[in-house]
C-alpha positions as CSV (number, residue, x, y, z in Angstrom):
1,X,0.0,0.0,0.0
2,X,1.5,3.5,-0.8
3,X,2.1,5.3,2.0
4,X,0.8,9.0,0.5
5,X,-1.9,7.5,-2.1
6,X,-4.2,4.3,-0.9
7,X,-5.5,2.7,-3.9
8,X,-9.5,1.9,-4.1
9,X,-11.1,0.1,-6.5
10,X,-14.8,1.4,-7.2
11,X,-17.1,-1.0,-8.8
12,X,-20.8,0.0,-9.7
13,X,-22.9,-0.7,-12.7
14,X,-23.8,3.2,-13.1
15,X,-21.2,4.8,-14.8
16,X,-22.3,8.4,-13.2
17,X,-22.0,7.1,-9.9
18,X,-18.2,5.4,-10.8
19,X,-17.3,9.3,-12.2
20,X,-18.8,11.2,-9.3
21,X,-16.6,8.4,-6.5
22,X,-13.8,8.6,-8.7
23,X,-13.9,12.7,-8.6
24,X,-14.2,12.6,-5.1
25,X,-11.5,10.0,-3.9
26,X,-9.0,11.8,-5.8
27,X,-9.5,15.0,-4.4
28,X,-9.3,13.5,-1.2
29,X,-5.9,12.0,-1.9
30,X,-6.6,8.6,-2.7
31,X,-6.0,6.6,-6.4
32,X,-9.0,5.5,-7.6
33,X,-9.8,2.3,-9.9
34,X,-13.1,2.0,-11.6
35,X,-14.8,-0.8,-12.9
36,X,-18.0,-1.0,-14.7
37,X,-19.7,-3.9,-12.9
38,X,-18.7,-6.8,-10.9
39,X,-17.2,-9.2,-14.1
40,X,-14.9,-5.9,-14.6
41,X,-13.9,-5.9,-11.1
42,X,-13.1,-10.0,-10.8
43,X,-10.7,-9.1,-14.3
44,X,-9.3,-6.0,-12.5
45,X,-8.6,-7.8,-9.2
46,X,-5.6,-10.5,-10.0
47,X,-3.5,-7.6,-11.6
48,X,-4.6,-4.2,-9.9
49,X,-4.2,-5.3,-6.4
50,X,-5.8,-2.5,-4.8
51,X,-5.8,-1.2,-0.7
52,X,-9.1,-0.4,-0.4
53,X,-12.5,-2.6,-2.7
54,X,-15.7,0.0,-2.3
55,X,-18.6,-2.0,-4.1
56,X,-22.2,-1.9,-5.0
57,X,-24.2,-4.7,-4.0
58,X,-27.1,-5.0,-6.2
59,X,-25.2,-5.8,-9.8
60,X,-26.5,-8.0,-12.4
61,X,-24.5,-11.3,-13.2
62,X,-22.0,-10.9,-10.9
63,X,-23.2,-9.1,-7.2
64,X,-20.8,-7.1,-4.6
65,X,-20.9,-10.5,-2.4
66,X,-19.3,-12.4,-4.9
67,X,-16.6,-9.0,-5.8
68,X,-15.9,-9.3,-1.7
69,X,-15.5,-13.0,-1.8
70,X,-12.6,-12.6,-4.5
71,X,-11.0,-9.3,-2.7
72,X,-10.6,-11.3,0.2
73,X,-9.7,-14.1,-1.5
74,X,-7.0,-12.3,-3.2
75,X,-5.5,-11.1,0.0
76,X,-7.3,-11.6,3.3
77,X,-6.0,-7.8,4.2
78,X,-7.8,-6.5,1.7
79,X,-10.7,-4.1,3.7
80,X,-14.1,-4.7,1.3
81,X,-17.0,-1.9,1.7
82,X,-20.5,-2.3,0.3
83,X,-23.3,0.0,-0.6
84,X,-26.7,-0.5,-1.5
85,X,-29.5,1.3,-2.3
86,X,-32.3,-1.6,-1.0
87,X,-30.6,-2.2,2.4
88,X,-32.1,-5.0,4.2
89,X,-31.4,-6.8,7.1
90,X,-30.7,-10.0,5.4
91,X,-28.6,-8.6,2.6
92,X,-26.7,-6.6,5.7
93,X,-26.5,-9.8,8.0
94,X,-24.7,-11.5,4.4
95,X,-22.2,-8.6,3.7
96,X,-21.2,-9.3,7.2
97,X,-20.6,-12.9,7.5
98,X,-19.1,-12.8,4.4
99,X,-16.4,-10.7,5.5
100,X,-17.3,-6.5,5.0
101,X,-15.5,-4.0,6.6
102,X,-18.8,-2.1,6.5
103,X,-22.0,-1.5,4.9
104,X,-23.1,1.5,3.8
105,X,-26.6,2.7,2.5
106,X,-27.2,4.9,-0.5
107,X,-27.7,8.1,-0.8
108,X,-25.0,8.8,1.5
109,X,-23.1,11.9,2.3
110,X,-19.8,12.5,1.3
111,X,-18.3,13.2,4.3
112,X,-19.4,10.0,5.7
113,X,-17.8,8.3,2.6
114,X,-14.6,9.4,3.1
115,X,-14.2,9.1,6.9
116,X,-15.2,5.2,6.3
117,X,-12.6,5.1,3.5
118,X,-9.9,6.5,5.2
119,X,-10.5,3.8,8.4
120,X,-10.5,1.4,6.3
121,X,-7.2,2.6,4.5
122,X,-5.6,3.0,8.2
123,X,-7.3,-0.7,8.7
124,X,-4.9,-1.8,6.0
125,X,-2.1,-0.1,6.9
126,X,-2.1,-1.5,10.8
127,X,-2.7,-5.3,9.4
128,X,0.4,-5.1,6.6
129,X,2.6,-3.4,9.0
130,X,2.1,-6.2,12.0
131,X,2.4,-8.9,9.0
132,X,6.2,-7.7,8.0
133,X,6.9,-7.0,12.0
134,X,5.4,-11.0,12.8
135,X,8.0,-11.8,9.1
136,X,11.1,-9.9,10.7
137,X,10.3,-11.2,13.9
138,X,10.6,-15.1,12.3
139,X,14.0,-14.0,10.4
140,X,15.2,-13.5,14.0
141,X,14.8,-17.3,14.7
142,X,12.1,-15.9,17.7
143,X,10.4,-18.2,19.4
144,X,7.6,-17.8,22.1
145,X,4.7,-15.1,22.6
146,X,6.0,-12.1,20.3
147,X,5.1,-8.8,20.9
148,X,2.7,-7.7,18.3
149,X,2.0,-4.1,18.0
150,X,2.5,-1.4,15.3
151,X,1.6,1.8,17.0
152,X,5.0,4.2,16.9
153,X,5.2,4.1,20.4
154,X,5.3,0.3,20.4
155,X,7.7,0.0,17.7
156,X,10.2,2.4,19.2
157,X,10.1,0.4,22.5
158,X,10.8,-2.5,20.4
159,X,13.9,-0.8,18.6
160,X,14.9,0.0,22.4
161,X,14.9,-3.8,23.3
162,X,16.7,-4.9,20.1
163,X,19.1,-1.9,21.0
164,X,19.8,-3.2,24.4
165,X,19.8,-7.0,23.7
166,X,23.4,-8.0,22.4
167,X,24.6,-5.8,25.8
168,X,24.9,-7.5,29.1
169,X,23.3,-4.8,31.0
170,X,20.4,-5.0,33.6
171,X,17.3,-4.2,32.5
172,X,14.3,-2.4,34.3
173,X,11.0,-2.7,32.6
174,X,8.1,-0.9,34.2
175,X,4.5,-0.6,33.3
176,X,1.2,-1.6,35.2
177,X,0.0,-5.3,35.1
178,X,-0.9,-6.9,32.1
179,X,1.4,-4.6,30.1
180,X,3.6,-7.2,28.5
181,X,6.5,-7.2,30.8
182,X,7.4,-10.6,30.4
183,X,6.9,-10.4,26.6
184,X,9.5,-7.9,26.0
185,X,12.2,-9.9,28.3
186,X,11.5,-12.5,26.7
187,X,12.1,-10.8,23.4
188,X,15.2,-9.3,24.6
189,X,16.2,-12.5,25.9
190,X,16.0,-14.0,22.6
191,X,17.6,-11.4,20.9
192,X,21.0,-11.5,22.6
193,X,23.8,-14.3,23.3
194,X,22.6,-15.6,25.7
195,X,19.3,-17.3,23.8
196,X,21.2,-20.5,23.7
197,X,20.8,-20.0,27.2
198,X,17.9,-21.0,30.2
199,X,15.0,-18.1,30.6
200,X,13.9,-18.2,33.9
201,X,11.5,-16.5,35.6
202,X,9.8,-15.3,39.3
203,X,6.7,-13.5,40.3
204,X,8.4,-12.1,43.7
205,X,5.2,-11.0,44.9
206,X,3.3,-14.4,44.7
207,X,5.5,-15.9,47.6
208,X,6.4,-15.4,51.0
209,X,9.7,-14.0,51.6
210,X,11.2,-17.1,53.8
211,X,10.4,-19.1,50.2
212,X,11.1,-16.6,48.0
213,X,14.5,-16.7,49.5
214,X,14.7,-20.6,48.7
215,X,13.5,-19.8,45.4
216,X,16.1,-17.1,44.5
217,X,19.3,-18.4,46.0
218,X,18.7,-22.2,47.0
219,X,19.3,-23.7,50.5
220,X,21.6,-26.5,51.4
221,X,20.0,-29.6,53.5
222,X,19.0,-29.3,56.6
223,X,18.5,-25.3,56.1
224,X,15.1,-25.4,57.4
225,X,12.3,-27.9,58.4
226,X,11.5,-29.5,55.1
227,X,14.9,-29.1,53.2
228,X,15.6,-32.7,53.1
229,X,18.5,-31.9,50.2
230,X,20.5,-29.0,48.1
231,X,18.4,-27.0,46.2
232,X,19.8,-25.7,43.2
233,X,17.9,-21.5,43.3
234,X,17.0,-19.7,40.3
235,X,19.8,-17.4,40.0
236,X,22.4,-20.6,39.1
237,X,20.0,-22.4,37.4
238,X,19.9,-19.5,35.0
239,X,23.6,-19.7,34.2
240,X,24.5,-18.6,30.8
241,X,20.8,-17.4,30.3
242,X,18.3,-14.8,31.7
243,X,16.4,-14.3,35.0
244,X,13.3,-12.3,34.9
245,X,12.4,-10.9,38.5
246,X,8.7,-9.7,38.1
247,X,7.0,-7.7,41.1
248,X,11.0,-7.3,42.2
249,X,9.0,-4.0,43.7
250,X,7.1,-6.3,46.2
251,X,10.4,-7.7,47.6
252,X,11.1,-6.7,51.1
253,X,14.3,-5.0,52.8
254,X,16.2,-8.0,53.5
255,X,15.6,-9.9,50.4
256,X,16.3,-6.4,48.7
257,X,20.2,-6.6,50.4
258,X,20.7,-10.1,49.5
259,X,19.7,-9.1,45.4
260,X,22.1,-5.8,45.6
261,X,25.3,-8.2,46.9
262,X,24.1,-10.5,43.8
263,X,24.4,-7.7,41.2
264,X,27.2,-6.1,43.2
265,X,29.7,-9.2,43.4
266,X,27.7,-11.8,41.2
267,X,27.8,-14.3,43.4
268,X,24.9,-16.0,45.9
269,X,24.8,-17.8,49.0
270,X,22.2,-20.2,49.2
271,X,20.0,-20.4,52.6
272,X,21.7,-22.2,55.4
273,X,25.2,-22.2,53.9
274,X,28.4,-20.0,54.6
275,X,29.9,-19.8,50.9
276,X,29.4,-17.8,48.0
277,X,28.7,-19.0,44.9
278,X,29.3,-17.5,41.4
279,X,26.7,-16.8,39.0
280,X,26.6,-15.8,35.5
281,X,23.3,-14.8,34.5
282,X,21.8,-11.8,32.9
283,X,19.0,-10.2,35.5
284,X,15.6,-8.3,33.9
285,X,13.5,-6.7,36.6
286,X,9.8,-5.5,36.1
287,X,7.4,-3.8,38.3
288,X,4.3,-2.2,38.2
289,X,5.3,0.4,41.2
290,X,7.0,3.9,40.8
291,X,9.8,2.6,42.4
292,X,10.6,6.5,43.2
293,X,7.7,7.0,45.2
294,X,8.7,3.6,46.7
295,X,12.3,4.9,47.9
296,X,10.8,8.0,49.4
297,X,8.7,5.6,51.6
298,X,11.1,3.5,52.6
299,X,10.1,0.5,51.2
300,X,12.6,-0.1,48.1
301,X,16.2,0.8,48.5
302,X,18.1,3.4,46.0
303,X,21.8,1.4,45.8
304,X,19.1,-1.3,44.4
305,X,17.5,0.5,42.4
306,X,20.7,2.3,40.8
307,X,21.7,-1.3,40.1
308,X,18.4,-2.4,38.5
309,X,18.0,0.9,36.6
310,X,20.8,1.0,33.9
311,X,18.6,0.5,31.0
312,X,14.9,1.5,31.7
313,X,12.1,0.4,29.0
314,X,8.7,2.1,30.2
315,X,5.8,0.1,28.5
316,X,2.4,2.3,28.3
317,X,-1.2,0.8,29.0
318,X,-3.4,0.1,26.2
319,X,-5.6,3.1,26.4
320,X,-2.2,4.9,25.4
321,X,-1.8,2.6,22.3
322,X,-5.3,1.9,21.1
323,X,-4.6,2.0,17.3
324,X,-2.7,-1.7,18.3
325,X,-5.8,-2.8,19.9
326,X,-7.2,-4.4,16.3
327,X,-3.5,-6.1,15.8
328,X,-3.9,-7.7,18.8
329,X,-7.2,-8.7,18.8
330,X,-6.8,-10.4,15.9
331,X,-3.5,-12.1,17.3
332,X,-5.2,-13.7,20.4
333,X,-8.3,-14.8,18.2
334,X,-5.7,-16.5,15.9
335,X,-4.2,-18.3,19.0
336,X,-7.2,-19.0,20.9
337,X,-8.6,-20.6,17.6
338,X,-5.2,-22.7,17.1
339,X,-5.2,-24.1,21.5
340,X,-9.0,-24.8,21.0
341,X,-8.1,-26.2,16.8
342,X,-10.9,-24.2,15.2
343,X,-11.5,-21.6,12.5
344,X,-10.2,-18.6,14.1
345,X,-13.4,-16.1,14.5
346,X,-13.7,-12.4,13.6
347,X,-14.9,-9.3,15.6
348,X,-17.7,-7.4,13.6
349,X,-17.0,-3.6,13.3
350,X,-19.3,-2.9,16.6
351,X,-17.5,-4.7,18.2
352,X,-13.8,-3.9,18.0
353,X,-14.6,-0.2,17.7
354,X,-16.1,-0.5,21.7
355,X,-12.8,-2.5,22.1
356,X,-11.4,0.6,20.8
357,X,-13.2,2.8,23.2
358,X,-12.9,0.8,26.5
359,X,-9.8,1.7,28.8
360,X,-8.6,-1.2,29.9
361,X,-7.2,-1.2,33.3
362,X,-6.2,-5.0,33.0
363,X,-4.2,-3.8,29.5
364,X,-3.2,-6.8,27.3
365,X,-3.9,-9.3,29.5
366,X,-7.5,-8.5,30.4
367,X,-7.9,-8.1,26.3
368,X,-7.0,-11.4,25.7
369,X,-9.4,-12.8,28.5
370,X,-12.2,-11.0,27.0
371,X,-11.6,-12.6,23.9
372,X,-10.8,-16.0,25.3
373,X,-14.5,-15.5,26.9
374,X,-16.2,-14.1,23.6
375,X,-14.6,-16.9,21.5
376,X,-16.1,-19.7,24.2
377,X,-19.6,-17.9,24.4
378,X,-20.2,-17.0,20.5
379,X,-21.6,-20.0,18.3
380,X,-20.9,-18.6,15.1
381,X,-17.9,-17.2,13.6
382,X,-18.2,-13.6,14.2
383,X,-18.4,-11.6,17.3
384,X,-20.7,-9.0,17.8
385,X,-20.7,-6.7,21.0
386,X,-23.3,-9.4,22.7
387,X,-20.3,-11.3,23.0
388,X,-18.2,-8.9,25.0
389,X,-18.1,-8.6,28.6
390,X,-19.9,-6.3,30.5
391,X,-17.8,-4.1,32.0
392,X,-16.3,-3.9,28.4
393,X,-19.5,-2.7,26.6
394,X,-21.0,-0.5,29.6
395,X,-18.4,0.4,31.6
396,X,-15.7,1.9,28.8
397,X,-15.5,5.1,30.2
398,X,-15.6,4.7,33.6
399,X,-13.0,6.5,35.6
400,X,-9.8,4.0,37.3
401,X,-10.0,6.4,40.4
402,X,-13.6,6.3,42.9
403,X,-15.0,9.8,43.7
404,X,-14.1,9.7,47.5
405,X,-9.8,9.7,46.4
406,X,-9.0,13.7,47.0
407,X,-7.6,15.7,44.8
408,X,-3.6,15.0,44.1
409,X,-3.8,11.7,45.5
410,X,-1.3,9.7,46.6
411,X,0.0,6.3,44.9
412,X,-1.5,4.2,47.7
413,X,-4.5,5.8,47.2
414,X,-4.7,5.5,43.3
415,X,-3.9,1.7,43.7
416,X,-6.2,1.0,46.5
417,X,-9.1,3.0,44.3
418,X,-7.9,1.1,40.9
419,X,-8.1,-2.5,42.9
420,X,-11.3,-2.1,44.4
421,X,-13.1,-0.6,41.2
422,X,-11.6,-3.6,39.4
423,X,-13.2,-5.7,42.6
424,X,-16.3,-4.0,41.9
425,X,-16.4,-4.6,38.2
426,X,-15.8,-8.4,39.0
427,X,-18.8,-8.6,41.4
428,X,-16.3,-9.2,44.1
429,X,-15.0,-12.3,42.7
430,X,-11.7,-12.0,43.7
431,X,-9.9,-14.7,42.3
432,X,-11.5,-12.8,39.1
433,X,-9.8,-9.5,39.8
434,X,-6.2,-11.0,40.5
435,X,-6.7,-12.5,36.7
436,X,-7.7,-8.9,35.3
437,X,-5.3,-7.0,37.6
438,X,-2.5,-9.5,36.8
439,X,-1.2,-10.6,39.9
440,X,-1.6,-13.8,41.8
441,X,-4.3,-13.9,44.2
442,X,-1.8,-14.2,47.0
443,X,-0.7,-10.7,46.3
444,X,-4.6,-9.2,45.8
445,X,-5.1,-10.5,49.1
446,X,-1.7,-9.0,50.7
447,X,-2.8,-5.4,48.7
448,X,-6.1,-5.7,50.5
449,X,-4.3,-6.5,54.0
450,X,-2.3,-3.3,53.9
451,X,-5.1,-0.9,52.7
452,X,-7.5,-2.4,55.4
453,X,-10.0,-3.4,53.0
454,X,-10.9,-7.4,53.3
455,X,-14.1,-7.1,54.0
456,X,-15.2,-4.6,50.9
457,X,-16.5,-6.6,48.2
């Protein structure tokens, strides 16, 4: 697709009506193709290979179904729009199953035209550019859960991580949950020398600190009541690879010292013994907490923190980086439909536009969950905004913060508003609101402890 002129093909079997469209895309900076009825357009469509397919329905011999059926067929990317003068339910109900970006009834205006054009243009553009980034991506040898995106602020964070790969620095990546934390270590895990290498990975906040300890750095036997022989901990078991500490802002003070010594000298001792051990490992850190407000507190220490931070990557929420929100939706319906070893199913236009519009406080995890449930609870193969959940199609614009948090509020108080509106929107189901938040239950539950608030559904 050119970047300055999208092409459209316009196919009608009124030759005023392929003039006036032709006129009117042009002056609105696209490069129109006309063809005089649909057995023009199926000769036109091998060869001309246009951006953009906007078609009359009602044609004789061959009909605007059958011009959409071999658009798409041509290339699946291809967005197809179709107007009719004799709109119907049924003939609207085909267009859509059969695969229509949208359906649009004559007379129109022109205005309204051209704005549907020029989504459908940027439609295109989104799709082709996550199709070469998904093609680099397998040049690369990746393997694993890429990160799919194409929004410019996506793709730069993405030049940051392949920037910062081949280096053996620490990494600090820091977003709220459901982000993609994980997915970008991953990636730059994969991208450097040490692929060859283990990835291994902790949620510090989803264990005590006595076993978190055990976890990290291993015990000898006889440590503690139940260590019955060595354990081998995380840290050496990543040798020559990564180790991904997520939540590291949950970590307390002591287990905090023992991590700073294990940067400082890159060595461990395991729990119960007296000598250090070398490790060769590359550490990535996430969190979800302003680990500056944290410091001032007290509850994270800055020689830590100095450590951690020597290459930051910030990943935004989704509400920052809705135009990726149809990239990815596609992306999870393609692997949801390849787990469950079905026909991958579509979103109808209603539906991915209130995608579009909801604010997401679980981000990319609580998007793929809503899909996951709309896949499950749809019998056809299209999803329509019945299918979407209701804090997705009613609650969109709701605000993360309640109206009793004052004015210039605190982080505790942000967080403590943010988890019980997400409590709120999960009818209390707390399990539920761990999933969307994107933290293990243990850790909701912990949250809930410190802000006094078990009891509030």
């Amino acid at each position: 697709m050119s970047d300055q002129r999208p092409s459209v093909l316009v196919v009608d079997d009124e030759a005023a009506i392929l003039e006036t469209l032709r006129i009117l895309l042009r002056n609105e900076g696209f490069e129109p193709h006309v063809a005089h009825g649909g057995r023009k357009a199926l000769e036109q469509l091998p060869e001309l290979r246009p951006d953009i397919v906007l078609t009359d329905i009602r044609m004789p011999n061959v009909t605007g179904v059958e011009v959409l059926s071999a658009a798409r067929e041509a290339d699946p990317d291809t967005p197809v729009i179709l107007m009719t003068a004799q709109a119907t339910l049924q003939s609207a109900m085909q267009a859509v199953n059969a695969g229509a970006f949208y359906y649009i009834q004559k007379p129109f205006r022109n205005d309204e035209l051209i704005a549907i054009v020029r989504r459908a243009a940027e439609h295109r553009r989104l799709r082709v550019e996550n199709r070469s980034l998904r093609q680099e991506i397998r040049r690369r040898d990746f393997v694993g859960d890429h990160p799919v995106g194409s929004s410019k602020v996506w793709l730069d964070i993405l030049r940051l991580a392949e920037t910062v790969a081949p280096t053996e620095s620490t990494v600090l990546i820091q977003g709220e949950s459901g982000t993609g934390k994980e997915v970008i270590a991953r990636f730059v895990h994969e991208l450097s020398g040490r692929s060859e290498g283990p990835f291994m990975s902790i949620n510090c906040g989803a264990l005590p600190e006595s076993l978190l300890e055990s976890e990290l750095f291993g015990h000898v036997k006889g440590s503690f009541t139940g260590a019955v022989k060595d354990k081998m901990g995380l840290f050496a078991a990543s040798a020559t690879g990564t180790f991904f500490l997520d939540e590291i802002g949950e970590t307390t003070p002591a287990t905090q010292v023992k991590l700073l010594r294990a940067l400082q000298h890159r060595e461990i001792i395991p729990v119960g013994a007296t000598d250090a051990v070398p490790v060769d490992s590359r550490l990535i850190a996430a969190t979800n907490r302003d680990l500056d407000e944290e410091i001032k507190v007290g509850r994270f220490r800055s020689d830590l923190y100095y450590r951690l931070n020597v290459i930051s990557i910030h990943l935004p929420p989704l509400r920052q980086r809705r135009d990726d929100i149809p990239i990815l939706a596609e992306h999870f319906l393609l692997r949801i439909a390849g787990l469950r070893s079905e026909a991958p199913k579509r979103l109808d236009v209603a539906a991915l536009e209130m995608l579009q519009e909801y604010n997401w406080p679980g981000n990319v995890r609580e998007l793929e969950n809503a899909l996951e449930r709309a896949v499950i609870l749809t019998p056809g193969p299209q999803i329509g905004v019945d299918g979407l959940p209701e804090r997705v199609t009613q609650r969109k614009a709701e605000p993360l913060v309640s109206p009793r948090t004052p004015l210039n509020p605190t982080l505790e108080a942000i967080e403590r508003a943010y988890i019980m509106w997400v409590l709120q929107s999960e009818g209390g189901n707390k399990s539920r609101a761990a999933e969307v938040l994107g933290i293990d239950p243990s850790t909701l539950y912990r949250k809930l402890s410190r802000y006094g608030v078990e009891g509030e559904p």
